[in-house]
N, C-alpha and C positions, 0 to 999 in steps of 0.2 A: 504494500500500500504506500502512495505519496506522502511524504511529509509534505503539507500545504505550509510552509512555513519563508519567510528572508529568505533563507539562507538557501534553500534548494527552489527558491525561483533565480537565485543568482547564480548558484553552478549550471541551471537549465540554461539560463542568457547568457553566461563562459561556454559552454558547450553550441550553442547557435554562432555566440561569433568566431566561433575558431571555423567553425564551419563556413559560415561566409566568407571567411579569411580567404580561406583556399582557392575558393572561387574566383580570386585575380589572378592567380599565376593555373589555374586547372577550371575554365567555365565552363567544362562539361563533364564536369565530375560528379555531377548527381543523375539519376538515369530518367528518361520522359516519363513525364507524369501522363499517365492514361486519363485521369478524369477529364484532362482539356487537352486531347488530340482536337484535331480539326480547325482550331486557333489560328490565327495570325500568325501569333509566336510559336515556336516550337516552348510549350512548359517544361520545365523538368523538376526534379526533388531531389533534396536532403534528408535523410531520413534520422531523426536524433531522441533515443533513447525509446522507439519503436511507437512513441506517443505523440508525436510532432515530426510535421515536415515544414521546411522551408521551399516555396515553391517560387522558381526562378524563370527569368525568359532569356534569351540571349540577343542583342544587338552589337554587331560588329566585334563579337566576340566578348561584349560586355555583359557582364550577369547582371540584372535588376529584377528585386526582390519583388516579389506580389503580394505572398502572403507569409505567413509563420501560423500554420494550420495544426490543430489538434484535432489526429486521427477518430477520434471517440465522437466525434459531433458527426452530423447528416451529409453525406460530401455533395449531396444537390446544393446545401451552402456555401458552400467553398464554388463551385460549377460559379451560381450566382454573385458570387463575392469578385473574382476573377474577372469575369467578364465586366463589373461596372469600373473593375481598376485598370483593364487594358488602355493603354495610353493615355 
């Protein structure tokens, strides 16, 4: 079970940014997100701590973030979240 607590919302947010870290010298290092094939963007994910993804798009090889999604919720929300954040 989570400790809902500081301190493990802040090694969650150490662990996302190390993870976007990556993503300037490796922008496709997370693998295509299926929920939004068909897109504009090609989407893809970070998958961290099997409870959250970080959902990216690429531009000229540049990663920009869309969402920091928690697997557990409806993923028609996420669908719907995405789309009103594209561009």
């Amino acid at each position: 079970m989570d400790h809902f607590s500081e301190s493990y919302a802040y090694s969650i947010l150490g662990e996302v940014l190390g993870e976007v870290q990556d993503l300037e010298n490796f922008p496709k290092k997370g693998a295509p997100e299926l929920l939004l094939e068909g897109r504009e963007y090609e989407y893809r994910r970070l998958v961290i701590r099997e409870k959250y993804k970080v959902i990216y798009f690429l531009v000229d090889d540049e990663a920009h973030i869309a969402a920091i999604w928690d697997v557990r919720r409806d993923p028609k929300t996420l669908i719907q979240s995405v789309v009103d954040g594209e561009k």
